[in-house]
C-alpha positions in Angstrom: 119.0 115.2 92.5 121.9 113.9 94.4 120.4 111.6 97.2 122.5 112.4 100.7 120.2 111.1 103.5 117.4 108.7 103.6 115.0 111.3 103.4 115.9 112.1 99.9 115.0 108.6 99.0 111.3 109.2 100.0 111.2 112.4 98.1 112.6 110.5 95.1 110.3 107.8 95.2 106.9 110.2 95.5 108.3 111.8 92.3 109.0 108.8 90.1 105.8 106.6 91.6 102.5 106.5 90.9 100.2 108.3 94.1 98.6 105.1 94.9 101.9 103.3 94.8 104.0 106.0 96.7 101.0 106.3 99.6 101.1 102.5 99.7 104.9 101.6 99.8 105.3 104.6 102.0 102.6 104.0 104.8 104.2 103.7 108.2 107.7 103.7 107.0 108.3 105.5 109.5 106.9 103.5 112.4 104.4 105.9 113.2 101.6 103.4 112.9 100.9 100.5 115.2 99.0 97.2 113.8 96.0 96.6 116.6 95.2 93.4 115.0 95.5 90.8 112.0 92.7 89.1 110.6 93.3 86.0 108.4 91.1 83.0 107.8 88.1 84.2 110.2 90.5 84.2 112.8 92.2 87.6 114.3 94.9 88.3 116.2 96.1 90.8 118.3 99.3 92.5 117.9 99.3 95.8 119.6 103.0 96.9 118.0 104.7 98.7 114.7 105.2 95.2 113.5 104.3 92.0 113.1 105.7 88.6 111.5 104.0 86.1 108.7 105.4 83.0 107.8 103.9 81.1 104.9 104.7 77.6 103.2 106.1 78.4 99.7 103.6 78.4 96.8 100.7 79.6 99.2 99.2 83.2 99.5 96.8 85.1 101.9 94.7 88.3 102.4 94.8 89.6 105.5 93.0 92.7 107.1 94.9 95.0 109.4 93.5 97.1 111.9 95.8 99.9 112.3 95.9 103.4 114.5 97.4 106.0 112.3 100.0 108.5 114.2 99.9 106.4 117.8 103.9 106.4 117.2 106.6 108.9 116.8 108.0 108.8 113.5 111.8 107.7 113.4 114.4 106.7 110.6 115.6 104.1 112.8 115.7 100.4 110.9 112.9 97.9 112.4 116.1 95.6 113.7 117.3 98.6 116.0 113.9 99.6 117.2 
């Protein structure tokens, strides 16, 4: 396969990866997914958007739990800088 546009790099990728891997690495690549809230440490925050920012110190690690609406966007290709 001869990869032209950057939907041929999705179709690559769900050949070559694992289903778990592909559904994770691919979920809401397209934007069409908005983050309601983050919860880390007992503490939650909202976000209401496609995207949200973590900054950690190096060496350190978290889990975080995401409350997410699935399809509450309109896919698009564009990258998250343009959006």
């Amino acid at each position: 396969m001869i990869i032209s546009a950057a939907t041929d790099y999705r179709a690559a990728a769900q050949r070559r990866l694992p289903p778990f891997l592909f559904h994770y690495v691919d979920g809401g690549a397209y934007a069409e997914h908005r983050i309601d809230s983050i919860a880390l440490g007992g503490r939650t925050v909202a976000v209401g958007g496609r995207h949200a920012t973590l900054r950690l110190a190096p060496g350190c690690g978290a889990r975080l739990s995401l409350l997410m609406t699935r399809y509450a966007n309109r896919p698009t290709l564009a990258f998250p800088w343009d959006r």
